[in-house]
Steps between C-alpha positions, in 0.01 A plus 500: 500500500572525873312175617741292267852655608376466895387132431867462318659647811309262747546195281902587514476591839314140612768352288800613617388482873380127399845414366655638831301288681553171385906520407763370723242331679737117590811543337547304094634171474801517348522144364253283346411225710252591704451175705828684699369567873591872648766331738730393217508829382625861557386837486674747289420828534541915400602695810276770530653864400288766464755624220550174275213258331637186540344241290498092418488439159618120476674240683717330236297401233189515696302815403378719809271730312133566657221724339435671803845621621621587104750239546698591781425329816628529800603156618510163399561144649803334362624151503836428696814496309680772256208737390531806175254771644383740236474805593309875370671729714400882502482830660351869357838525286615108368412202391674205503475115452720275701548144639544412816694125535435349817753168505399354827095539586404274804141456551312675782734787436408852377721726292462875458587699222682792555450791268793783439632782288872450363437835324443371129365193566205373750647169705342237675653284760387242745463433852433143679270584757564126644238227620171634567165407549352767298521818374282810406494756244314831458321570196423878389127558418493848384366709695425278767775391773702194351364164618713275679498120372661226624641156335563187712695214434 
């Protein structure tokens, strides 16, 4: 009885720690054409705060969702012009599901998304982080440190 609940445990365990490993690797594309290159595009991505989970559900109509992150990534590249950001926004208390409208993308440009509190309601707003050549995010890998991974354009 024991050998099958520890082999259950380390099958969860590998898993889970595979799952980490592999999610939020290059950020989604959140269009469909993927002939686009990287320097007609821009980077949108969650701030990090240790309080909020900030996630990427769809740009549009374009679906974000990736088996390994349960469908909330982190970033995703965006085609210039107005942009509808879905977003799953939480913290240990709410949940909430918002868009984010960008109207005026320019590509090479990355935009963070600012998680807050208004008291009821979990809001997300966004920050143009201007022209640059690339940008880096840190991904949590429980329990390890989080692993830094940059995007370029």
């Amino acid at each position: 009885m024991r050998f099958p609940r520890r082999a259950a445990v380390v099958l969860t365990c590998m898993l889970v720690a595979g799952c980490s490993h592999f999610a939020g690797r290059r950020p989604l594309l959140g269009y469909s054409d993927k002939g686009v290159q990287h320097a007609d595009t821009a980077i949108v991505a969650c701030a990090e705060q240790l309080q909020y989970v900030c996630g990427i559900t769809g740009v549009n109509q374009i679906s974000t969702w990736e088996k390994f992150n349960g469908g909330k990534t982190p970033w995703v590249r965006v085609l210039p012009g107005r942009q509808v950001i879905r977003m799953t926004l939480s913290n240990s208390r709410q949940l909430n599901r918002q868009d984010v409208i960008i109207d005026n993308v320019q590509a090479g440009h990355v935009y963070r998304i600012d998680v807050g509190s208004s008291g009821t309601l979990l809001t997300a707003t966004y920050t143009d982080l201007g022209k640059l050549d690339s940008y880096t995010i840190h991904m949590p890998r429980f329990p390890l440190e989080p692993k830094a991974i940059t995007a370029s354009f």
